[in-house]
Structure formats: structure tokens, C-alpha cells
OpenMM code with the backbone's topology and positions (N, CA, C; nanometers):
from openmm import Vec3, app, unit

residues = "UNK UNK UNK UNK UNK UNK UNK UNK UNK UNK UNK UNK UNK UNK UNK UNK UNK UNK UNK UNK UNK UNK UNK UNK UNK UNK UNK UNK UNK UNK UNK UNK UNK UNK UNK UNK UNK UNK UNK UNK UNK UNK UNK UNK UNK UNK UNK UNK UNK UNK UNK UNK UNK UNK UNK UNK UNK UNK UNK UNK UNK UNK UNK UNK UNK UNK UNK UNK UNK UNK UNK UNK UNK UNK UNK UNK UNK UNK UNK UNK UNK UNK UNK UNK UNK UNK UNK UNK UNK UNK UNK UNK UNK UNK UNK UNK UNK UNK UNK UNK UNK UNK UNK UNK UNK UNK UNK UNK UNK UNK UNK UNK UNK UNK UNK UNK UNK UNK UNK UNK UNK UNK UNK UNK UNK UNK UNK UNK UNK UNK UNK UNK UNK UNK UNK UNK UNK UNK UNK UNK UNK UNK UNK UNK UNK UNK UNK UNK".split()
positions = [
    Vec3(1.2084, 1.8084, -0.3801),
    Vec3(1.2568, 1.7930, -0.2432),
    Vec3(1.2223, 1.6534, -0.1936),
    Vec3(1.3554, 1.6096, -0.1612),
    Vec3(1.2652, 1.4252, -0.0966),
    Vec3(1.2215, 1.4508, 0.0602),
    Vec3(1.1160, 1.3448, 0.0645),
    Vec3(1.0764, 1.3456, 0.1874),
    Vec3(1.1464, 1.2730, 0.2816),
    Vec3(1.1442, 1.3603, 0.4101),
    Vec3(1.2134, 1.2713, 0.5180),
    Vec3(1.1054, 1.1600, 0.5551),
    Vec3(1.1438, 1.0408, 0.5371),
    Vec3(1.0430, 0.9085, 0.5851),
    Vec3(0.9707, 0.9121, 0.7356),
    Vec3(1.1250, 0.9125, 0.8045),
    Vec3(1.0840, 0.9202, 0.9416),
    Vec3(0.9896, 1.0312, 1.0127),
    Vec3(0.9776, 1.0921, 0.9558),
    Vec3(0.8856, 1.2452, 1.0106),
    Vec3(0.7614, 1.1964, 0.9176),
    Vec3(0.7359, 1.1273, 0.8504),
    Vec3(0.5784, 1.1172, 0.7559),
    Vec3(0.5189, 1.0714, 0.9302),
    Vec3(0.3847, 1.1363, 0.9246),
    Vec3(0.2510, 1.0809, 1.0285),
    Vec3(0.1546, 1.0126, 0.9748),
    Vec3(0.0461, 1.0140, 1.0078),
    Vec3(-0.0372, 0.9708, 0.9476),
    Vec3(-0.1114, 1.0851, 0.7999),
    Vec3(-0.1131, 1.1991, 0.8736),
    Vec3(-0.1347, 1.2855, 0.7928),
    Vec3(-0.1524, 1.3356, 0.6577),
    Vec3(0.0193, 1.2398, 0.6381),
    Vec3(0.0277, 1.2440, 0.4805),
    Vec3(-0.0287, 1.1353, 0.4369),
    Vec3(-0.0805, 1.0820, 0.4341),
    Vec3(-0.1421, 0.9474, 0.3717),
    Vec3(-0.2620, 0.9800, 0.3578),
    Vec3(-0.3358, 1.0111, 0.2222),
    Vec3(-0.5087, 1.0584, 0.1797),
    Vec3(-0.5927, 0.9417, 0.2337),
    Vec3(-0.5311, 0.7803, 0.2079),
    Vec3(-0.6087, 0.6951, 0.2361),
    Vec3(-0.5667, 0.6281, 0.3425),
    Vec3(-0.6230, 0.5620, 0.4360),
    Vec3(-0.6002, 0.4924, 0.5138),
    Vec3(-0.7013, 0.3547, 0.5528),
    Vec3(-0.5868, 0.2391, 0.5412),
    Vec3(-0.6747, 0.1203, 0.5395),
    Vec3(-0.6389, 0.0588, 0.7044),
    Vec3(-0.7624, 0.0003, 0.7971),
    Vec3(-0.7420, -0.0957, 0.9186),
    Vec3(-0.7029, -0.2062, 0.8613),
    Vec3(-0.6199, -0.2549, 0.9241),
    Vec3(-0.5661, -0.4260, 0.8978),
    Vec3(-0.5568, -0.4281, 1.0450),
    Vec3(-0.5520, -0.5750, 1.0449),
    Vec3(-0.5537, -0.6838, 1.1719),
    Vec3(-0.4500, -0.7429, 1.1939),
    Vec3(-0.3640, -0.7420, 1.2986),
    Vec3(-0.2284, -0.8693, 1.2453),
    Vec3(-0.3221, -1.0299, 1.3331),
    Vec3(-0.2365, -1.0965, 1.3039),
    Vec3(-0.1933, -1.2048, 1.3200),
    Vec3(-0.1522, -1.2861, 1.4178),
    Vec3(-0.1685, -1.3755, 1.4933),
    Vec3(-0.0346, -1.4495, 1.5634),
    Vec3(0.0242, -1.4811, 1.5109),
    Vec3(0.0568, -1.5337, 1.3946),
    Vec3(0.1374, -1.6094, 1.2689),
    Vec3(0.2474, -1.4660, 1.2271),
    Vec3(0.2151, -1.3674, 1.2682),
    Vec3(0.2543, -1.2585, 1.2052),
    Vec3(0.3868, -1.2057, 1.3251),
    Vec3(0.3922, -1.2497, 1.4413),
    Vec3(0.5087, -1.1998, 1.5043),
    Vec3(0.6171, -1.3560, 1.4741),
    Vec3(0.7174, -1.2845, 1.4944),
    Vec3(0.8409, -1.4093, 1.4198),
    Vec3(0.8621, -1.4505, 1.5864),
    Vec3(1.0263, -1.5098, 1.5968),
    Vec3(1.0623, -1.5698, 1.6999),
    Vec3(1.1422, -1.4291, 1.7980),
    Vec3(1.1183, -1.3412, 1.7819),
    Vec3(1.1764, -1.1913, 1.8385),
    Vec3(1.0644, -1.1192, 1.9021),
    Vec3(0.9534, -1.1584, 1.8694),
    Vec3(0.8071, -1.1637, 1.9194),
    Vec3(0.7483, -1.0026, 1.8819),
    Vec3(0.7619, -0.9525, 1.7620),
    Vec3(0.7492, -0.8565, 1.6755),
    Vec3(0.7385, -0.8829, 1.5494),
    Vec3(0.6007, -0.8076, 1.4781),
    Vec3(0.5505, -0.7987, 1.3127),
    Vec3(0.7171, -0.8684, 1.2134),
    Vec3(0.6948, -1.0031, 1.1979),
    Vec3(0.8099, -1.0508, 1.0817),
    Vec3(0.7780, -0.8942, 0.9818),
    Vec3(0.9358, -0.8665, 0.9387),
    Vec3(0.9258, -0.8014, 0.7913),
    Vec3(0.8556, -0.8042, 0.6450),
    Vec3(0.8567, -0.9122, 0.6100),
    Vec3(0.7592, -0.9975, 0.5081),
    Vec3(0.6284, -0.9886, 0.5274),
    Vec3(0.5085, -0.9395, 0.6730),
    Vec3(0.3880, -0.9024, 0.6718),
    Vec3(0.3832, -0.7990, 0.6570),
    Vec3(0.4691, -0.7082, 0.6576),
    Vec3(0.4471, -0.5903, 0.6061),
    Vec3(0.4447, -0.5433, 0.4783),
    Vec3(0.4820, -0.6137, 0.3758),
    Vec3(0.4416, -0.6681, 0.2390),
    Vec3(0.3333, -0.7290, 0.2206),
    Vec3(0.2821, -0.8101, 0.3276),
    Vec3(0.1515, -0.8350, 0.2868),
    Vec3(0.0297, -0.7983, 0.3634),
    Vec3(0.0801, -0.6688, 0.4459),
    Vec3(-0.0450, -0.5747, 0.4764),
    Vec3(-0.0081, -0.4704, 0.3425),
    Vec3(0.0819, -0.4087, 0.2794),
    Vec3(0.0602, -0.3374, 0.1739),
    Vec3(-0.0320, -0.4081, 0.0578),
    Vec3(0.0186, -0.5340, 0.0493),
    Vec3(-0.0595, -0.5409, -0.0391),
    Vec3(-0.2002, -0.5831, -0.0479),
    Vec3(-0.2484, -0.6143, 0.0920),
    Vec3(-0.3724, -0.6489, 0.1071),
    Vec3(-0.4576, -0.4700, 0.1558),
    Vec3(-0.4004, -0.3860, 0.1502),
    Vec3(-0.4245, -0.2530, 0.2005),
    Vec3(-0.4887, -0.1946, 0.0300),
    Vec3(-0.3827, -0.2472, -0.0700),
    Vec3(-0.3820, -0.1283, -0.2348),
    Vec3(-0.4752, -0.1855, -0.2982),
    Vec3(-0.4994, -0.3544, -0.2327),
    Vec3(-0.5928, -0.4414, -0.3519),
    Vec3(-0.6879, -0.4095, -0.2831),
    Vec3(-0.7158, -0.3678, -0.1176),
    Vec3(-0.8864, -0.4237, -0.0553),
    Vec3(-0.9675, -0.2801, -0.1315),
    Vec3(-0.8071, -0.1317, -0.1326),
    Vec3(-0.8997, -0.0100, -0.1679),
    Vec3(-0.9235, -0.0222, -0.2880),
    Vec3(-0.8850, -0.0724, -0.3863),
    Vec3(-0.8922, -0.0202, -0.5158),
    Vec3(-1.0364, -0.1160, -0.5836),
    Vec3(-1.0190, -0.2756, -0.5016),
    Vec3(-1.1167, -0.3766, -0.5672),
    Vec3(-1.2210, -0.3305, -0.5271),
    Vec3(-1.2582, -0.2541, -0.3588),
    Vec3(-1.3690, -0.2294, -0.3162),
    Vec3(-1.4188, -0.0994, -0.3637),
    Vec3(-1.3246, 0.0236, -0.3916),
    Vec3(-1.3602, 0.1327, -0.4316),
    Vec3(-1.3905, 0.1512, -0.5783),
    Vec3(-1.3209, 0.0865, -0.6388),
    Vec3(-1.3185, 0.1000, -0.7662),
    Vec3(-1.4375, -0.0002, -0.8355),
    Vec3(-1.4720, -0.0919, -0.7664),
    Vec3(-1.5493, -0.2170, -0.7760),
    Vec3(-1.4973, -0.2793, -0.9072),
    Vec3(-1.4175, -0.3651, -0.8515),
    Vec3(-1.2974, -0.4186, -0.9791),
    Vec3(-1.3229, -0.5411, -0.9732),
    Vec3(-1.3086, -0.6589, -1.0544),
    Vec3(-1.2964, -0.8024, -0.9946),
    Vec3(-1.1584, -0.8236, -1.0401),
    Vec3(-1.0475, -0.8808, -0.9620),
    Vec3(-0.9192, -0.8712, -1.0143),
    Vec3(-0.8938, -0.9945, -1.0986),
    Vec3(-1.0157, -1.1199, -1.0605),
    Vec3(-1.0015, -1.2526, -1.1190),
    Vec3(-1.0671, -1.2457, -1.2784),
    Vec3(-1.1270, -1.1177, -1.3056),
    Vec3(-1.2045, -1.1605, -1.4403),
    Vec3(-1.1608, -1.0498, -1.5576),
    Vec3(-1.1037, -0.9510, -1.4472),
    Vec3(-1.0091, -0.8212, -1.5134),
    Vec3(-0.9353, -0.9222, -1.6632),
    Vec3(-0.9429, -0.8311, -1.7408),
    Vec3(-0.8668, -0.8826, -1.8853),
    Vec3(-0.7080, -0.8232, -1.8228),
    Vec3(-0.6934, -0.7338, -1.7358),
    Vec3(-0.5417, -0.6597, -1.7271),
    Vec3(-0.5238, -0.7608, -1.5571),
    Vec3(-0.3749, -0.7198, -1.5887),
    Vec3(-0.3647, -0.7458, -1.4037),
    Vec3(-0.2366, -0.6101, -1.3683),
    Vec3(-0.2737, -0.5855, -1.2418),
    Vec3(-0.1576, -0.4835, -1.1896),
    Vec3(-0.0724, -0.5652, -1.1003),
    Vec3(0.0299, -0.6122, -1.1662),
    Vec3(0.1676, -0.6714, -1.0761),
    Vec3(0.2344, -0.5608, -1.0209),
    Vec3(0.3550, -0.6407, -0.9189),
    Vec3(0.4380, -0.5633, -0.8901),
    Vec3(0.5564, -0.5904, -0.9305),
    Vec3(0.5979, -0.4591, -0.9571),
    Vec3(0.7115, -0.4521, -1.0536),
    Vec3(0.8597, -0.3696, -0.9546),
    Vec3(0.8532, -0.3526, -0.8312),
    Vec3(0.9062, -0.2640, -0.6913),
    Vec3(0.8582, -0.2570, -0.5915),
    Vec3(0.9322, -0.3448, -0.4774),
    Vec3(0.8664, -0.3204, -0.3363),
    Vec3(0.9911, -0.2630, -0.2425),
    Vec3(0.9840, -0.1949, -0.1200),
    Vec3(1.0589, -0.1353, -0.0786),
    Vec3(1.0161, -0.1346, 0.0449),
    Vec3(1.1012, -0.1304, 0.1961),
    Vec3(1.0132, -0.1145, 0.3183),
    Vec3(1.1437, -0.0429, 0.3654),
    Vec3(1.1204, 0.0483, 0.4932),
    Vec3(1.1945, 0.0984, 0.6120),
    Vec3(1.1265, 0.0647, 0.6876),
    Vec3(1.1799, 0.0217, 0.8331),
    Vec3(1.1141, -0.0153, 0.9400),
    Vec3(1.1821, 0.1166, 1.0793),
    Vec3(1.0830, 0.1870, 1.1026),
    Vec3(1.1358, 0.2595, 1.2434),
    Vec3(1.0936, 0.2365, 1.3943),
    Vec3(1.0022, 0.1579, 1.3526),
    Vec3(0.9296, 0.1626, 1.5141),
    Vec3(0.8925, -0.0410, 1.5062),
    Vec3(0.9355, -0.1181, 1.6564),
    Vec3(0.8752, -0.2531, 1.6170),
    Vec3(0.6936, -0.2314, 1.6263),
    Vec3(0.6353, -0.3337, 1.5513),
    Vec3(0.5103, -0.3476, 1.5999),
    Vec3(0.4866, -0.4891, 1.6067),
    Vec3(0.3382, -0.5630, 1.6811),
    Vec3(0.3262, -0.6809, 1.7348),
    Vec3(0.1692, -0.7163, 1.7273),
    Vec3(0.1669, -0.8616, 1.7084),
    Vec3(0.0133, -0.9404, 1.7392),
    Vec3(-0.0049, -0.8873, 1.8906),
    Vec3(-0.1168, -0.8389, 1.9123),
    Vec3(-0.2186, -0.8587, 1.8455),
    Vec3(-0.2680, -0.6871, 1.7780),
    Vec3(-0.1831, -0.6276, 1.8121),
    Vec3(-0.2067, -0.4629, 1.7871),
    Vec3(-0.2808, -0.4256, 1.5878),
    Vec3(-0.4143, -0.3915, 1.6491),
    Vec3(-0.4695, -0.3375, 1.5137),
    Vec3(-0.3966, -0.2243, 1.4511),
    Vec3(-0.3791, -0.2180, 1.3262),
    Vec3(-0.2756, -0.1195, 1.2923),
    Vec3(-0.3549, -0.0172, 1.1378),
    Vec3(-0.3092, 0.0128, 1.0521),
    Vec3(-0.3745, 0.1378, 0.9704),
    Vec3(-0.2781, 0.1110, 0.8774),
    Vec3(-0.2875, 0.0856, 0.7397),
    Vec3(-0.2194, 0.0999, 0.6466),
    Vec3(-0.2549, 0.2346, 0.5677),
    Vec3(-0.1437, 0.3467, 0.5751),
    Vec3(-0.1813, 0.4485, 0.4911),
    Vec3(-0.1593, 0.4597, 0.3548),
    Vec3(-0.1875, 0.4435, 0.2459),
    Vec3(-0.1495, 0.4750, 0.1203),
    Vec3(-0.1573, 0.6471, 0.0434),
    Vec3(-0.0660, 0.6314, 0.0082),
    Vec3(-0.0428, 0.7772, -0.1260),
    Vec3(0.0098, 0.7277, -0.2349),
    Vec3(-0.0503, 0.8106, -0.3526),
    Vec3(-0.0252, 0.7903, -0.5176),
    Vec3(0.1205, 0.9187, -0.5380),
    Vec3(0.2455, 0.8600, -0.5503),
    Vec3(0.3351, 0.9495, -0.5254),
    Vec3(0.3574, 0.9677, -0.7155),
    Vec3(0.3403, 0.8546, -0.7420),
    Vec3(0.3335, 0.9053, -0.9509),
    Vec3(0.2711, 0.8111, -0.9765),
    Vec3(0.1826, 0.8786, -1.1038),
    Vec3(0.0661, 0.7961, -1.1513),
    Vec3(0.0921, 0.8412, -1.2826),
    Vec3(0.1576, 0.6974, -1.3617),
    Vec3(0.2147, 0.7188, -1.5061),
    Vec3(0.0975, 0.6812, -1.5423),
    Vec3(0.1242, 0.6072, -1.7208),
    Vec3(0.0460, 0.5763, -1.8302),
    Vec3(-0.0215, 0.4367, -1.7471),
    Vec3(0.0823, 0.3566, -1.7179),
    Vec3(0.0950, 0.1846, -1.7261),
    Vec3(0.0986, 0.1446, -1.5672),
    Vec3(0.1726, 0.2518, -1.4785),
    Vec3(0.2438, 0.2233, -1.3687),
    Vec3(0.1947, 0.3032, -1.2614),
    Vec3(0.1902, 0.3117, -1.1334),
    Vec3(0.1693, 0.3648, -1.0484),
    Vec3(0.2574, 0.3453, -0.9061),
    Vec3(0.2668, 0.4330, -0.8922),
    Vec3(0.3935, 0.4315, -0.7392),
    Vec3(0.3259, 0.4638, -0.6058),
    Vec3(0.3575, 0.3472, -0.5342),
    Vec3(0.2323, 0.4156, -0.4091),
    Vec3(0.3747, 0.4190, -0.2815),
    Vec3(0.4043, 0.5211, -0.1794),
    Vec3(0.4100, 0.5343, -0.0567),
    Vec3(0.2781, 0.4656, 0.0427),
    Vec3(0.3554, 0.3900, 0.1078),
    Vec3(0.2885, 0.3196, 0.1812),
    Vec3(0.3228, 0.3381, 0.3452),
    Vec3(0.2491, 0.3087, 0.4646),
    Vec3(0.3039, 0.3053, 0.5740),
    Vec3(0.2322, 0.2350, 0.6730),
    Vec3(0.3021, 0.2278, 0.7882),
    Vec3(0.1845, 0.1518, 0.8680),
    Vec3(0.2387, 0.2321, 1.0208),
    Vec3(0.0826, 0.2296, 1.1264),
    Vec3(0.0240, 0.3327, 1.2033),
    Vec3(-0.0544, 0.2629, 1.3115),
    Vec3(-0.0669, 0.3456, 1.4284),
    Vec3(-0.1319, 0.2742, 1.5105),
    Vec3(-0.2638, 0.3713, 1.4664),
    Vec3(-0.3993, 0.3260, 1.4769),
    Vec3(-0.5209, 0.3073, 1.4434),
    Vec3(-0.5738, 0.4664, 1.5837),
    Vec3(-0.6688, 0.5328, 1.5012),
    Vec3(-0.7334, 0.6744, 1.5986),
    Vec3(-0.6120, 0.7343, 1.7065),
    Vec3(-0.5181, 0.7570, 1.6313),
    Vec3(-0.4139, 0.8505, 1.7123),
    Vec3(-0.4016, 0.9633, 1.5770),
    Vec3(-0.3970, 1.1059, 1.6455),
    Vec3(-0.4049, 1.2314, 1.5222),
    Vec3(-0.2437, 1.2233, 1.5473),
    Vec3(-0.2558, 1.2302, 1.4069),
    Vec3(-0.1132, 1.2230, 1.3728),
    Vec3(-0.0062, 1.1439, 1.3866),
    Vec3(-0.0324, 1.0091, 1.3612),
    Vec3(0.0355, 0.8977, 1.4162),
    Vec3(0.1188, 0.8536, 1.3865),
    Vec3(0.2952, 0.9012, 1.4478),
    Vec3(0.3835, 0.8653, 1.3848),
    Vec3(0.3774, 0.7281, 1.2865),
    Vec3(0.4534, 0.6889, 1.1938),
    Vec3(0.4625, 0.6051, 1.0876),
    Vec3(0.5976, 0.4793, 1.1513),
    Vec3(0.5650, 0.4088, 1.1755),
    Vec3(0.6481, 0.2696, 1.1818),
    Vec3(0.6987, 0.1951, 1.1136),
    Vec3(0.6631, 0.2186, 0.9943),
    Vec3(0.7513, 0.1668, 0.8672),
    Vec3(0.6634, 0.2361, 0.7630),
    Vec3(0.8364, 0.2900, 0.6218),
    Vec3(0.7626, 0.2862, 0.4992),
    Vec3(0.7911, 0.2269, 0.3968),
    Vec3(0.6915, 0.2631, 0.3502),
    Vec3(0.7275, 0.1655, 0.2259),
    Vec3(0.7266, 0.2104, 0.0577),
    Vec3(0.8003, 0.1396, -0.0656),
    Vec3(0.7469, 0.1874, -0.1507),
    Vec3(0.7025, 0.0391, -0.2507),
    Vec3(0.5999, 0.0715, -0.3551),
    Vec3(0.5235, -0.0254, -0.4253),
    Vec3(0.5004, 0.0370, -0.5734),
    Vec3(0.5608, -0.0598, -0.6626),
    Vec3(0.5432, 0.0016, -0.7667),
    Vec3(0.4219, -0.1256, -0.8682),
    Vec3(0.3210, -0.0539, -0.9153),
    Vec3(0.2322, -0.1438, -0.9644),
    Vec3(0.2376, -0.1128, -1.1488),
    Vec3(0.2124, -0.2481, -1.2013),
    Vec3(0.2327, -0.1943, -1.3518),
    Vec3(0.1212, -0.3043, -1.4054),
    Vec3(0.0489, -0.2110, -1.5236),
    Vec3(-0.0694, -0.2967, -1.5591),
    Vec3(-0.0417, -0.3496, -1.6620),
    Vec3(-0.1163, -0.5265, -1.6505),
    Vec3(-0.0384, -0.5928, -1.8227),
    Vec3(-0.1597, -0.6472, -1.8844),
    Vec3(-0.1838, -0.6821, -1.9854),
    Vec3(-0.2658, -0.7511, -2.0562),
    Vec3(-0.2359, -0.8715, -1.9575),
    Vec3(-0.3382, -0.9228, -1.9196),
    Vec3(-0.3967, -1.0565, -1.8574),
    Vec3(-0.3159, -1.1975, -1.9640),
    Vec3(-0.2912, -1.1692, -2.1264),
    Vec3(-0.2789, -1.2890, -2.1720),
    Vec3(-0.1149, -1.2617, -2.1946),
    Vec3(-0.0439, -1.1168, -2.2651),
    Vec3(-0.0002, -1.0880, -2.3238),
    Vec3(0.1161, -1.0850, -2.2231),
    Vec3(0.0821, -0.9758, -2.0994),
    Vec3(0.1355, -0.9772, -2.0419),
    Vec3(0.1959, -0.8077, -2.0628),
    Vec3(0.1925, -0.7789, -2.1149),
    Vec3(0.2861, -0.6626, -2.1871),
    Vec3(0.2173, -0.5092, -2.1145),
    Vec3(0.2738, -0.4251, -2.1191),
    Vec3(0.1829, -0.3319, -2.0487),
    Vec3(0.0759, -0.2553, -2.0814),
    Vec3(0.0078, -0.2393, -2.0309),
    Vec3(-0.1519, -0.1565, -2.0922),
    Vec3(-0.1508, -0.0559, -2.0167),
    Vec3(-0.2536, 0.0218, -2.0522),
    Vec3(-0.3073, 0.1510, -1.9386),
    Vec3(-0.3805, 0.1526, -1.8175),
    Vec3(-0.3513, 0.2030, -1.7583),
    Vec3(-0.4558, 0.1921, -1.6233),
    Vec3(-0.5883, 0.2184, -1.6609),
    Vec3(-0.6127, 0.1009, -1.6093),
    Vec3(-0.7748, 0.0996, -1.6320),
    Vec3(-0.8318, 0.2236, -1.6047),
    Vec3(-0.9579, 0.2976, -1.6578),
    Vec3(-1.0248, 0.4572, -1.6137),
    Vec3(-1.0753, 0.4542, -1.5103),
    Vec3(-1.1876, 0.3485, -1.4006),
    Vec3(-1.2006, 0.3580, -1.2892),
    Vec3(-1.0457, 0.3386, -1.1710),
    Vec3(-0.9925, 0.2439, -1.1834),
    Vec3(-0.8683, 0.2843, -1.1213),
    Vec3(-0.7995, 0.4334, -1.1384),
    Vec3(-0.7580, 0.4289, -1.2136),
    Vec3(-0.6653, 0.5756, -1.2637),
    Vec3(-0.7436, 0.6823, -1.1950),
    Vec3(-0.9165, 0.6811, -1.2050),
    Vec3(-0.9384, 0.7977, -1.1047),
    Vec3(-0.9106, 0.7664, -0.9654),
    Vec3(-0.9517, 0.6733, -0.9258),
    Vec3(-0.9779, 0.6428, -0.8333),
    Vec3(-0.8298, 0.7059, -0.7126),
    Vec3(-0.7221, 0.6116, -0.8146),
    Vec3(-0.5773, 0.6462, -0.7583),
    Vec3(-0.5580, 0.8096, -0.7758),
    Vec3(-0.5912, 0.8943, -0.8591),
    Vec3(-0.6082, 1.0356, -0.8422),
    Vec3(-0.6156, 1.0877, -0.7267),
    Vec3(-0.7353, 1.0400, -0.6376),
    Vec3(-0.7700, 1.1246, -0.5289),
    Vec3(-0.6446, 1.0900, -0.4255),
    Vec3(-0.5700, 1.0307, -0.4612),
    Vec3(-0.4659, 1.0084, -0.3428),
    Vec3(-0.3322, 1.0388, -0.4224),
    Vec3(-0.3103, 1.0992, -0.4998),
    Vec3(-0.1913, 1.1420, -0.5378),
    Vec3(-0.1205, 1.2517, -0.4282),
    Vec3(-0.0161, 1.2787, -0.3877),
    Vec3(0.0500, 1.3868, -0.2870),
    Vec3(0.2088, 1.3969, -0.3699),
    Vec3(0.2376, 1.4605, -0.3520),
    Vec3(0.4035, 1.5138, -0.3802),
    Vec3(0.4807, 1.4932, -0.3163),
] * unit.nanometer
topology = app.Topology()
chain = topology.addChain("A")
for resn in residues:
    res = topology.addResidue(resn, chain)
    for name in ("N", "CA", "C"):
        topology.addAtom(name, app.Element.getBySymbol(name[0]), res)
């Protein structure tokens, strides 16, 4: 069954990361440019996984690129408003991992979702390039946030 985007809350999201915007971050429409919302996902998947997992991503022999990014936008948001990046592990292959992503206003239960997103991460040999396995502290780690 696919999920309706617009109805996700906060709810569904196991993890949830605070991010900060920006002034640099509202465009000339005076609302979150599209393009920071790519880079609150990705500063949301790297802060949980490097800090939880205690990873160093600079000395890692693998790296997890992205290999799929995807956004819907439903609601505007703006500098200076603190916001919540939620993440979920929607498939967690051999090599690859698919995260649902969203972003939220911060201590509201159940906080409608303002944009989602999708992110597809794939792990390569650092020299080779080619794909490897998810590392074992990651791979659990991304476990606890898997949802359907």
C-alpha cells in the first residue's frame, strides 16, 4: 500500500533530527530555497548515523553516496524557524538504503510534515568505488528506524 505523503506527521518518522535554518537559506520569495532542503536531509542522515554509529566518514575505507534524491514540498517554511528533520529506513538492502525523509516544526505532537522527501544511499569501496555492504554498525543502527 503506498503512503499518502501529505498525511505523514511527525509520528511516522522513528528518528528525528533539530536543524537550524539560515538567513542564506530563504531565497528572494522570502521562504526555505528548495535546494536546503537537500541539505538539511543530508546533514540530518550523516549527523545521525556519524554520531550514533560513531563513524568517521573521512577515514571510513567505504563511503555512502547518493545514488536518489527526491523532495515534495506542502507547506512554505522560513529563516529563522527551527525545524526537525524526521528520518525512516523505508528498505535496507545489501549495499543500499532508502530513507523517507521530512521536515517539521520542532515540539508540536504530531506535526504535520512540510515536505518529503526520498534519499537513496549506496555504499562503495572508498578506492574502487564499486559497491560493498553496509557497514555492521550502520546496518544496525539504520534497523531501528526501518517502518513500512
Amino acid at each position: 500500500m503506498a503512503v499518502e505523503e501529505r498525511t505523514l506527521t511527525s509520528r511516522d518518522f522513528p528518528v528525528h533530527w533539530p536543524v537550524l535554518t539560515r538567513w542564506t537559506d530563504n531565497d528572494m520569495f522570502g521562504h526555505l530555497n528548495n535546494a536546503v532542503y537537500y541539505e538539511l536531509f543530508d546533514t540530518a542522515i550523516n549527523a545521525w548515523i556519524n554520531t550514533t554509529a560513531d563513524v568517521d566518514p573521512v577515514t571510513a575505507p567505504w563511503l555512502g553516496v547518493v545514488a536518489e534524491s527526491g523532495c515534495r514540498y506542502f507547506a512554505e517554511l522560513a529563516f529563522p524557524d527551527p525545524l526537525v528533520v524526521g528520518l525512516a529506513v523505508t528498505r535496507l538492502g545489501t549495499s543500499s538504503v532508502t530513507y523517507r525523509l521530512s521536515v517539521f516544526a520542532p515540539d508540536v505532537d504530531a506535526a504535520p510534515v512540510a515536505a518529503v522527501g526520498h534519499w537513496v544511499h549506496v555504499y562503495v569501496d572508498r578506492t574502487t568505488r564499486r559497491p560493498v555492504p553496509i557497514p555492521d554498525a550502520i546496518r544496525a543502527l539504520l534497523a531501528t528506524a526501518v517502518v513500512e
